[in-house]
C-alpha positions in Angstrom: -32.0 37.3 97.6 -34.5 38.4 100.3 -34.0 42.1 101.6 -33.0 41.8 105.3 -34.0 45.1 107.5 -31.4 44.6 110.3 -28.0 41.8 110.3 -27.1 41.2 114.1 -23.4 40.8 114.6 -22.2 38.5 117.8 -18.7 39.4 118.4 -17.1 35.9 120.2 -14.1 34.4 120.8 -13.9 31.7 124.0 -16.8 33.3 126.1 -18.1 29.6 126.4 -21.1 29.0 128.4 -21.5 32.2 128.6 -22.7 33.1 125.2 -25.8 31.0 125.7 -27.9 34.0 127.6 -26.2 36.1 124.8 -27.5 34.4 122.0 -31.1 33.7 124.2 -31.3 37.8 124.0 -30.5 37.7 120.5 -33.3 35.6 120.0 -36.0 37.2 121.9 -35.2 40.2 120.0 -35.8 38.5 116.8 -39.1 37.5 118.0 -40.4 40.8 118.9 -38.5 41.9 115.5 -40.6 39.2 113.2 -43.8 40.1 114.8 -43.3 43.9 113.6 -42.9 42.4 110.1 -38.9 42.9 110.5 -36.5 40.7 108.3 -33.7 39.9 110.2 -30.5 37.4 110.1 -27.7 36.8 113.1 -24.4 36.4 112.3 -22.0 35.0 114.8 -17.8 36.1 114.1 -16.3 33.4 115.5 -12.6 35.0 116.2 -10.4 32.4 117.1 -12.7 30.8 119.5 -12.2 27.7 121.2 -14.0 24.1 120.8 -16.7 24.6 123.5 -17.8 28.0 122.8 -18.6 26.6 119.2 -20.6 23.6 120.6 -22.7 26.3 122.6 -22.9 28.6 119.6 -24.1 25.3 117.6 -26.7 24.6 120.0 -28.1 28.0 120.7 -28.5 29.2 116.9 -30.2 25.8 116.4 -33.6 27.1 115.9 -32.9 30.7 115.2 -33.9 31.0 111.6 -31.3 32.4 109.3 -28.3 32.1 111.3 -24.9 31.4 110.1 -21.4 30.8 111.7 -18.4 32.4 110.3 -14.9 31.6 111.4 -12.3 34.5 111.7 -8.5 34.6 112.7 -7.7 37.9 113.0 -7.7 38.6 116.9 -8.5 42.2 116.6 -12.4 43.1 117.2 -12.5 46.1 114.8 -11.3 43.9 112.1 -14.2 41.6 112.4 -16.5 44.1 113.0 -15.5 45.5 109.6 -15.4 41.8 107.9 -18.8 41.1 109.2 -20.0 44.2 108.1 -19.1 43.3 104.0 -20.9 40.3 104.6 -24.3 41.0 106.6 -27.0 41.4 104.1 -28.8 43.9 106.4 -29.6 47.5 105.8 -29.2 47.7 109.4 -26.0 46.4 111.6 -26.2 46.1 115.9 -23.5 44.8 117.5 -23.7 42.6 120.3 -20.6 40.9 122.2 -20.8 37.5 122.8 -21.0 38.1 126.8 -23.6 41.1 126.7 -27.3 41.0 126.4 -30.0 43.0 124.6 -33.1 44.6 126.3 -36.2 42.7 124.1 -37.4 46.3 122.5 -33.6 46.9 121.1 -33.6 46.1 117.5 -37.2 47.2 117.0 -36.7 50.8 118.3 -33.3 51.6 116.7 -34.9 50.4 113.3 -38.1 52.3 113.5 -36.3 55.6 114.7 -33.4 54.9 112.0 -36.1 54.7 109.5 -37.8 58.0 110.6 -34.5 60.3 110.5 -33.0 60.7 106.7 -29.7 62.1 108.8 -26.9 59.7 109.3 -27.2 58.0 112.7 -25.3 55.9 115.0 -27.6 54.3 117.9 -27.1 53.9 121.1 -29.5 52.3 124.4 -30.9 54.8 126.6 -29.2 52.7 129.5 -26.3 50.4 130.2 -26.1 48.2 132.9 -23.0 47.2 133.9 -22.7 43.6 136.3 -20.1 41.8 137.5 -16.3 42.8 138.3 -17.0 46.5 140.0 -21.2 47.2 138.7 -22.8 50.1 138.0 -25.0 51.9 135.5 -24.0 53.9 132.6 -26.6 56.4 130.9 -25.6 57.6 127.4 -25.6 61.4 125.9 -27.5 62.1 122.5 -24.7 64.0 120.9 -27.6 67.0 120.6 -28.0 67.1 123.9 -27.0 70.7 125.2 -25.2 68.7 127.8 -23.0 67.3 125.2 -19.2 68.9 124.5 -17.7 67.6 121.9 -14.0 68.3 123.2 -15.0 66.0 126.2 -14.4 62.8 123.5 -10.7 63.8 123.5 -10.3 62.4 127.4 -13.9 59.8 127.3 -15.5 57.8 125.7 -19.4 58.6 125.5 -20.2 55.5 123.8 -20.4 51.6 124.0 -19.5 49.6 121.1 -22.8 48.1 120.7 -24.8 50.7 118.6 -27.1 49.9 115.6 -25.8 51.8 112.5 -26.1 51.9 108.6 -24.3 48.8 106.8 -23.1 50.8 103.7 -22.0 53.8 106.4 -19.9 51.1 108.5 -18.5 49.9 105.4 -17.6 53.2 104.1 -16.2 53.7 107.6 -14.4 51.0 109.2 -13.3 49.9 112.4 -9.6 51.1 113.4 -7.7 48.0 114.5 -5.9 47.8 117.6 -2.1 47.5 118.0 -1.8 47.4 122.0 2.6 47.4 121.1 2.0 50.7 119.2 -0.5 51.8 122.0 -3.1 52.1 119.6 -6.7 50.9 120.8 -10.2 51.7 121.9 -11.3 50.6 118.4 -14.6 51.8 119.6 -13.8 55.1 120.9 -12.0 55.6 117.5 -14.6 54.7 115.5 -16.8 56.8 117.7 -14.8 60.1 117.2 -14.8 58.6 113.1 -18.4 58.6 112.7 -18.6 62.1 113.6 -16.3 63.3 111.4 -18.1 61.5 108.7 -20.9 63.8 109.3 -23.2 61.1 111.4 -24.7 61.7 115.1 -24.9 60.0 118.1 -28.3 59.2 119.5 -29.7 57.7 122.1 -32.7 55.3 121.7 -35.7 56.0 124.2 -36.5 53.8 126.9 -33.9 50.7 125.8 -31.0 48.8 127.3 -28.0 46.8 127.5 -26.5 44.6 130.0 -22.6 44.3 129.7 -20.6 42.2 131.3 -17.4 43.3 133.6 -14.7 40.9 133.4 -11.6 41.2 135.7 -9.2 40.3 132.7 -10.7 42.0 128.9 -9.7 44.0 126.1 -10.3 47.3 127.8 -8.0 46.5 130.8 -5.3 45.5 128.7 -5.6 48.5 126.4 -5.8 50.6 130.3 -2.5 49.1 131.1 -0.6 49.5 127.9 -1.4 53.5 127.9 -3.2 53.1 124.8 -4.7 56.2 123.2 -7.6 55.7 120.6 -7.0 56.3 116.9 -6.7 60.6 116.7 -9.3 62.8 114.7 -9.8 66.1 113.3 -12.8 66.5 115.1 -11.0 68.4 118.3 -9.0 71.5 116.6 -12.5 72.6 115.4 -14.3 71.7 118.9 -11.7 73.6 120.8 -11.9 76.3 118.4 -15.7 76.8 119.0 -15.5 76.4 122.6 -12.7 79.2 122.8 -15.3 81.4 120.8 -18.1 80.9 123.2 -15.8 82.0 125.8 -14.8 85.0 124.2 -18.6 85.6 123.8 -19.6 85.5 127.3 -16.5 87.3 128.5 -17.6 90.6 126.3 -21.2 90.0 127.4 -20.1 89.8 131.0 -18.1 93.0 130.1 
């Protein structure tokens, strides 16, 4: 079998026409990825999607070379995040939802500064732009930024679900699924919190972005209005506790 540096995962359901400037990303990414001398293979999770948005998945993968469809009927994203995961033949996994878009430089600059850092990383763009229902920008914190506080996870999210991570890490670590009558969700706010109690780190890739796509009905509004809470982690009794020691510090320094 062929080694493959980097498997991308399109995350659809019934997007429709609108996954074709998803999938047109996709693939200008994987030109600026082949000329670098980058393997790389798209995989599109098709999650109980709907007649048209296969036709347009059909078309647009047409001439993407090695491409392949796979059907899933679970209804939960985690869950085929995680399935896709056991079957990309990447080292490398980004995430893309199948009404987003890649900057061009993406999958090029998360590889190259994956493959210069022997630590366990989890990528994130420099920038997200948000268009729309209610626009704006969004502008991620490296999790070694001094700016960052690691208690701050327990009330935000400082992430976006599209990162670029390890394939054998993701595996290793999967997706929490979402049960919106148990008010479990943010699958990607949990599995945020669980890469960092797997020992990885958050960083920030320079000078790339995503577009994402505000919807006036998604996953993240119903989760909002069922009161949802993300999957909890050990991460905060520890953050809290080192925070409280700081505080102590400066208060006898002050003193």
């Amino acid at each position: 079998m062929p080694k493959v540096d980097v498997t991308a995962v399109v995350n659809a359901h019934r997007e429709g026409l609108l996954l074709k400037p998803t999938l047109d990303s996709v693939r200008r990414c994987f030109e600026l990825a082949r000329e670098k001398k980058l393997a790389v293979e798209l995989l599109v999770a098709m999650d109980r999607s709907d007649e048209l948005t296969l036709e347009v998945v059909q078309h647009g993968i047409a001439d993407i070379d090695n491409a392949r469809i796979v059907p899933m009927d679970y209804g939960d994203v985690g869950h085929c995040r995680n399935q896709a995961a056991l079957l990309a033949q990447g080292k490398y996994v980004a995430f893309l939802d199948g009404d987003d878009l890649w900057g061009k430089n993406w999958i090029v600059d998360a590889f190259k500064m994956a493959q210069a850092d022997a630590r366990e990383l989890v990528l994130h763009p420099e920038v997200n732009v948000y268009f729309g229902q209610d626009p704006h920008v969004f502008v991620h914190i490296d999790s070694e930024d001094l700016k960052f506080d690691l208690a701050g996870l327990a009330l935000v999210n400082y992430w976006t679900s599209l990162c670029f991570v390890r394939t054998a890490f993701l595996v290793s670590n999967p997706y929490p699924e979402t049960n919106l009558l148990e008010q479990m969700g943010y699958e990607d706010w949990g599995w945020n919190l669980k890469a960092i109690s797997a020992g990885a780190l958050h960083k920030c890739v320079p000078e790339t972005g995503h577009a994402i796509r505000m919807k006036r009905v998604s996953l993240v509004r119903q989760t909002n209005s069922a009161a949802c809470i993300a999957e909890p982690s050990d991460i905060f009794p520890a953050a809290l506790k080192n925070r409280s020691k700081k505080a102590n510090s400066m208060i006898r320094i002050a003193a």
